[in-house]
C-alpha positions, 0 to 999 in steps of 0.5 A: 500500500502506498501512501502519498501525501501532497501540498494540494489534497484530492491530487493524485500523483504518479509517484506510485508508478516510479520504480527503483530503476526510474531514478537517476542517482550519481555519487559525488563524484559523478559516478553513476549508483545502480540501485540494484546493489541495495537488492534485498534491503529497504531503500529510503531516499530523501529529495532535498534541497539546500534552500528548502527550509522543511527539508532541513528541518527534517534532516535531524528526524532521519538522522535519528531514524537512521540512528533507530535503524542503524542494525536493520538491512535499510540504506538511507540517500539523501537526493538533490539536484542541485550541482554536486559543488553545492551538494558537497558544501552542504555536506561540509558544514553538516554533522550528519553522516548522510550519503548525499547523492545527486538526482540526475532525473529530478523532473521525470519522477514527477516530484512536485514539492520538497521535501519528497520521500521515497521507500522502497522495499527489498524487493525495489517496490515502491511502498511510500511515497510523500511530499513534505514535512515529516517527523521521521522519529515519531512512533508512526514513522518508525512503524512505517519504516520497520513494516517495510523493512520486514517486507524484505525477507 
């Protein structure tokens, strides 16, 4: 089941058609990621960017989360794109150790607000999706995130 949560209510998105293998991450080095490599492992990716207050804001609720889950099979990336000189600036100044990568496809996902979060469970089936502010180290996120994860098996 997917949730998909949008600025504007009654708007359906077609997030819920996204794959995996529809996104387009780089590192920062420019080195293209095959999401593939996560098979068997719940993928949580974060759209962000550097002016985004909200998406700031939430970056501590996953840095905990991340923190929750830390022994569990779930890779957290955090996407933008914006070009990878900001997005390592942005890295510099941070204590989070976050796996920032760079959205190479941004617009062909249909995102339409930031922050957006995806999750996929290990099978690479899209199983959330949501635009905008979310406490990721609240009970009901943390329920979510481990319901996903015990998809995997």
């Amino acid at each position: 089941c997917i949730a998909f949560a949008a600025c504007t209510p009654g708007k359906k998105s077609d997030s819920d058609k996204i794959g995996m293998e529809d996104i387009a991450l780089t590192d920062l080095s420019g080195m293209a990621i095959d999401l593939s490599q996560y098979k068997g492992k719940t993928v949580f990716i974060n759209f962000w960017a550097t002016w985004c207050r909200p998406c700031l804001q939430e970056m501590p609720t996953i840095a905990l989360a991340m923190a929750e889950f830390k022994d569990q099979p779930i890779v957290f990336l955090f996407a933008s794109n914006e070009s990878l000189e900001q997005i390592e600036k942005f890295a510099k100044k941070q204590s989070f150790e976050f796996e920032y990568v760079h959205s190479t496809n941004l617009e062909a996902l249909n995102i339409q607000a930031l922050p957006t979060t995806f999750i996929f469970n290990g099978q690479g089936e899209l199983r959330f999706a949501a635009a905008g502010y979310r406490e990721w180290n609240d009970e009901a996120s943390h329920t979510l995130i481990k319901s996903i994860i015990d998809t995997n098996e």
